[in-house]
C-alpha positions as CSV (number, residue, x, y, z in Angstrom):
1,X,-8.9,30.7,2.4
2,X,-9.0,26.9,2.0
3,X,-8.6,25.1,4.8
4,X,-5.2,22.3,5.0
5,X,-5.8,19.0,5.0
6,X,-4.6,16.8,7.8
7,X,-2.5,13.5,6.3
8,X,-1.9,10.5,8.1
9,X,1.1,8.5,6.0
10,X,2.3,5.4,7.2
11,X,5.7,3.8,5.4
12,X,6.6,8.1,5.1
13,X,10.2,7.9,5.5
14,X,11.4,6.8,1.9
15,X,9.7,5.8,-1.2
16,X,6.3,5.9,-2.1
17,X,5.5,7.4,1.3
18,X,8.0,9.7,1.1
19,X,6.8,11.0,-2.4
20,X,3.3,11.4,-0.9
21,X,4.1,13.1,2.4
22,X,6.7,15.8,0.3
23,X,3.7,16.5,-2.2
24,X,1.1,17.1,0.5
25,X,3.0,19.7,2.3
26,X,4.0,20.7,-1.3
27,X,0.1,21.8,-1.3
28,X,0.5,23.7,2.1
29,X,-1.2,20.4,3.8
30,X,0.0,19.2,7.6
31,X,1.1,15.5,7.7
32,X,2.0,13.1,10.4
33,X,4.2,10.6,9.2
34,X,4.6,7.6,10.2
35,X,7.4,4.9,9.9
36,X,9.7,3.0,12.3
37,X,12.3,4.6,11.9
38,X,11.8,8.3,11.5
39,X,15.4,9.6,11.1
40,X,15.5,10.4,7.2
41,X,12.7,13.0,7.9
42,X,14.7,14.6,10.0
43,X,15.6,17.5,7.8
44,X,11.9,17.8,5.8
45,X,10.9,18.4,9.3
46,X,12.9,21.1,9.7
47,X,11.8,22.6,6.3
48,X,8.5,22.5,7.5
49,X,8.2,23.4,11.3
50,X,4.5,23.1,12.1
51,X,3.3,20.9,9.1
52,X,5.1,18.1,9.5
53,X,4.9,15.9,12.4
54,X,7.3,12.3,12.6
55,X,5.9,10.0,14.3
56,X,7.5,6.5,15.0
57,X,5.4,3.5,14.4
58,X,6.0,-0.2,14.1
59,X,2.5,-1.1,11.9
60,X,2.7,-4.9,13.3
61,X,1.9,-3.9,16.8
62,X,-1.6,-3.1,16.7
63,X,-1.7,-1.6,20.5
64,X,1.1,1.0,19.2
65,X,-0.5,1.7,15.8
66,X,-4.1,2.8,18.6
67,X,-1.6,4.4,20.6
68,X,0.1,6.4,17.7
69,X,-3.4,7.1,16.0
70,X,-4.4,8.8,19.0
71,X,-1.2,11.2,19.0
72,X,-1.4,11.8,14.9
73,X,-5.5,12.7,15.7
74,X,-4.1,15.2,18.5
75,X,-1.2,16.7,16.6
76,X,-3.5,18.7,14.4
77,X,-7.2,17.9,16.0
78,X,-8.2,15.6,13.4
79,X,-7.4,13.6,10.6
80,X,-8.4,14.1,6.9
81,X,-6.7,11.5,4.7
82,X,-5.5,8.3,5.7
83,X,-2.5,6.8,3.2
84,X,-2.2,3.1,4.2
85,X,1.3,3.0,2.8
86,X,3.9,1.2,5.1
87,X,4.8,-2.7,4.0
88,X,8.3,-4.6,2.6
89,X,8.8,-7.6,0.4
90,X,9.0,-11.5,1.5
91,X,11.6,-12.3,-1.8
92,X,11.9,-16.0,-2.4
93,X,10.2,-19.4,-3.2
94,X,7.3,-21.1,-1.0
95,X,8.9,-23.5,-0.1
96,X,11.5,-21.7,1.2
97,X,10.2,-19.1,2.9
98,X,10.2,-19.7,6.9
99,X,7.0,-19.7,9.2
100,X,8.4,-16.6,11.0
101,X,8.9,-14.7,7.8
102,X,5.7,-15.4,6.1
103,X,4.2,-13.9,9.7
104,X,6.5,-11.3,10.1
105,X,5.5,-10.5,6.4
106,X,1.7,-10.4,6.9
107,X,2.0,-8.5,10.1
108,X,3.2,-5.7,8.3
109,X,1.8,-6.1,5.0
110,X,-1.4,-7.1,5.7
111,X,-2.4,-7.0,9.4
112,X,-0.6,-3.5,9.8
113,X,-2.6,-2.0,7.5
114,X,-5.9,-3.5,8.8
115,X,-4.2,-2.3,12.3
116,X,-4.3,1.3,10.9
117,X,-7.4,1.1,9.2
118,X,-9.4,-0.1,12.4
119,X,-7.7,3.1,14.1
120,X,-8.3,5.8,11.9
121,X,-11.9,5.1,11.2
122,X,-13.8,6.5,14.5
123,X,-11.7,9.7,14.2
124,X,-12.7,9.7,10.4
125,X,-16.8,8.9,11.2
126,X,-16.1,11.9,14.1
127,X,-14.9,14.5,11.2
128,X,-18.5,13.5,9.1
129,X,-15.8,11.9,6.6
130,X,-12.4,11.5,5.3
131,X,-10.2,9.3,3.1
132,X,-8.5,6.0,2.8
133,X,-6.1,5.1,0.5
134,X,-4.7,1.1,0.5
135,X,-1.8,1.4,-1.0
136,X,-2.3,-2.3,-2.6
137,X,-0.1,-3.6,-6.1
138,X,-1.2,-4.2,-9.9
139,X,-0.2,-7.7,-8.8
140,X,-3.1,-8.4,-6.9
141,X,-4.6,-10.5,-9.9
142,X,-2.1,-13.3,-9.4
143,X,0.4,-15.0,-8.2
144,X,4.3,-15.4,-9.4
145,X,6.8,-16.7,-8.3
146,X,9.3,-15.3,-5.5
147,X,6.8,-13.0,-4.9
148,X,4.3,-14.8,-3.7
149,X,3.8,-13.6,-0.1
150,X,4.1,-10.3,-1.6
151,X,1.8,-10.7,-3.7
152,X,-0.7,-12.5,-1.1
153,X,-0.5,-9.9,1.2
154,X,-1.0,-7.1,-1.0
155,X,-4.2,-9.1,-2.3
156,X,-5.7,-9.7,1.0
157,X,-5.7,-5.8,1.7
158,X,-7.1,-5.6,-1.9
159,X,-10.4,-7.9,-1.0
160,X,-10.8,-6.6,2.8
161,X,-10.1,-2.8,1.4
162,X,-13.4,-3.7,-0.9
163,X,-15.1,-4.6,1.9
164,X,-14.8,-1.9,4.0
165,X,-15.4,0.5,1.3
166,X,-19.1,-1.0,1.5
167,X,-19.3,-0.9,5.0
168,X,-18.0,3.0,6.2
169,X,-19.4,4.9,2.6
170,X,-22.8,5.8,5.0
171,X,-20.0,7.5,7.1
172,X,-19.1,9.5,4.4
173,X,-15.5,7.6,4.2
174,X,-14.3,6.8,0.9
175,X,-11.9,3.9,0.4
176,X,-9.6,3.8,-2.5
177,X,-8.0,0.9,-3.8
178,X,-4.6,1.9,-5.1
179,X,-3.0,-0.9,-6.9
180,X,1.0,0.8,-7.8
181,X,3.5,-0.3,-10.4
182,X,6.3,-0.7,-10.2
183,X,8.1,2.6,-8.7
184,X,11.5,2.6,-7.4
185,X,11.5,2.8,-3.5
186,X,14.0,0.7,-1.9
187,X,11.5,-2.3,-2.0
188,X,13.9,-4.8,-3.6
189,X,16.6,-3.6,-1.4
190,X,16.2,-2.0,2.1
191,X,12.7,-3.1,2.1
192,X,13.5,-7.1,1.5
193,X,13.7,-10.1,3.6
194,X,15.0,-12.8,1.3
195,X,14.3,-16.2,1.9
196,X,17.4,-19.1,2.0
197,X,17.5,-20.1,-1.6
198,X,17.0,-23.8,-2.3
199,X,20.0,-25.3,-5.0
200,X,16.7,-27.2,-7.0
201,X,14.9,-23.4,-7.8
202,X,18.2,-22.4,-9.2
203,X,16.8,-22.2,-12.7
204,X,13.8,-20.5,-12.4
205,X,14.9,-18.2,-10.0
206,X,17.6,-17.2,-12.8
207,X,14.5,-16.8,-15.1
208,X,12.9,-14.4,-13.0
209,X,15.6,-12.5,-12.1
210,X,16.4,-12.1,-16.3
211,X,12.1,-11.6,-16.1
212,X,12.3,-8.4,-14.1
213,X,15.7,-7.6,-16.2
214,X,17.4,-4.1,-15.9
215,X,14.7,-1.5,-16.7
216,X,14.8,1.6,-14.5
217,X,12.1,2.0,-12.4
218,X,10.0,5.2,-12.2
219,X,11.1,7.6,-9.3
220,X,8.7,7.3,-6.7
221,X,7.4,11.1,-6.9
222,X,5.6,10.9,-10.4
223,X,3.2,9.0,-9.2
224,X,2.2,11.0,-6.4
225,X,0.3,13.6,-8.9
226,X,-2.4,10.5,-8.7
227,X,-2.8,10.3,-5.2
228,X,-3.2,14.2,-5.1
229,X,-5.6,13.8,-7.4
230,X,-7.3,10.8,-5.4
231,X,-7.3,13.6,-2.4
232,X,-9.4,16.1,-4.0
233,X,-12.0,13.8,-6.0
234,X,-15.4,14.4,-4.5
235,X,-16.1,11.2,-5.6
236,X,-13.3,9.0,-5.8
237,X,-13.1,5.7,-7.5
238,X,-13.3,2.2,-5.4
239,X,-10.0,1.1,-7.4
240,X,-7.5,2.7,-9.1
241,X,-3.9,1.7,-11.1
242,X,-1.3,3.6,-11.1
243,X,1.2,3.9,-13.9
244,X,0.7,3.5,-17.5
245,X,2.3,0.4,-18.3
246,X,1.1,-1.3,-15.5
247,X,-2.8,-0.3,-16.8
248,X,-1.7,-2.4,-19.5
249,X,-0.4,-5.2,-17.8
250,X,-3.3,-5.2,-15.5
251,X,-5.5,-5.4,-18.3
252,X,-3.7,-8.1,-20.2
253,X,-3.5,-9.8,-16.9
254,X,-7.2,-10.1,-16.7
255,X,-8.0,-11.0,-20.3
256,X,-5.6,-14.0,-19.9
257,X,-7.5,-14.8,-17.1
258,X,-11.0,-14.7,-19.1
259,X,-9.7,-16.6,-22.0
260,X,-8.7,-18.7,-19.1
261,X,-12.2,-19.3,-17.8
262,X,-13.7,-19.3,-21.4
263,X,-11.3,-21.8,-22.1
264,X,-12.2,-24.6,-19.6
265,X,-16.2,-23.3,-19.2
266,X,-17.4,-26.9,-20.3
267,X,-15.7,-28.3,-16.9
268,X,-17.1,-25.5,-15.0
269,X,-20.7,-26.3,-16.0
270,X,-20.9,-29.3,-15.2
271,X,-21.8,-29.2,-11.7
272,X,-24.7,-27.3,-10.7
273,X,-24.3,-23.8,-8.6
């Protein structure tokens, strides 16, 4: 008999998170899941009494996310995968946006998830191995606009993720970079801070709201297939997309870039280096 895997799931309680957690114990795997308010797992805990353990977790504070690490490790005696999952939107312009909500922002986005990472990996190293998955975006590429911070935060997880992959694979970790679509979790809604809008962005923040348009996202739980997948791999990849149309975009993305490059290359070599 195959032995369960323990899962680690921050951002578990809806969404993404919540798609993950479900499919894991789906497999007969145990999860802790983690999220600040732990409530709407109240009755999946109950459908699963022994496998699933809430646990509640503000990401930003980096001496509760040790803390809670410690009590995940100890629910089950180890940890197995790690899904680096919990993070909300900063909606708005630059300019707008306030010094306390870009922070607030990268504390959870960005600085939580580095928070968790820093945990997870001695109990990981301990085990001979594990998992982690950065849950990061397709948008990491690029910028646009009122998404910015978003965007910037979800990027800077993207580079240091890379990083670390380099630095724990001797452990036996593997790190997977796992850039989502667009899925829909609550993000633009429960998960939003929205900045004060300024009267002189009215226009294009009219274009980018008929931009994103009406389309109906994905539900959150087809896209967990991937990261069961992502489990399993003896080898996983360094990077991954997920969706379809956003492997397009992503790759359409980076050709514009190129022809970008290609396009100004005669400025670019004119200074040595």
């Amino acid at each position: 008999m195959t032995q369960s895997r323990v899962w680690f799931i921050t951002g578990a309680s809806r969404g993404l998170g919540r798609a993950f957690t479900e499919a894991a114990l789906a497999v007969g795997d145990r999860v802790v899941a983690a999220a600040r308010d732990v409530g709407p797992l109240d009755g999946l805990a109950g459908k699963h009494p022994g496998d699933l353990v809430p646990l509640a977790l503000d990401v930003a504070d980096r001496q509760a996310v040790f803390d809670g690490v410690e009590r995940a490790a100890a629910a089950f005696g180890r940890l197995d995968i790690v899904v680096n999952n919990a993070g909300g939107m900063l909606y708005g312009m630059v300019e707008e946006a306030t010094e306390e909500q870009i922070r607030a922002h990268m504390d959870v986005n960005f600085f939580g998830a580095v928070w968790v990472a820093q945990a997870v990996l001695p109990h990981l190293r301990a085990n001979g191995g594990g998992r982690l998955l950065q849950i990061t975006s397709m948008g990491t590429g690029g910028g646009m606009a009122t998404v910015g911070f978003y965007g910037a935060g979800k990027a800077a997880l993207d580079s240091v993720s890379e990083a670390l992959a380099m630095e724990v694979e001797r452990f036996g970790i593997k790190v997977t970079v796992v850039q989502m679509g667009g899925y829909h979790t609550g993000l633009f809604t429960t998960g939003t801070t929205a900045t004060e809008p300024l009267p002189r962005y009215r226009p294009l923040r009219t274009e980018m709201e008929a931009m994103w348009g009406d389309a109906v996202a994905p539900e959150p739980d087809t896209a967990a297939p991937v990261i069961m997948e992502l489990a399993a791999l003896p080898d996983p990849p360094r990077r991954v997309i997920v969706g379809s149309q956003s492997f397009d975009h992503v790759l359409e993305m980076h050709r514009a870039r190129t022809d970008l490059y290609r396009s100004w290359e005669h400025l670019s070599r004119m200074a040595p280096g």
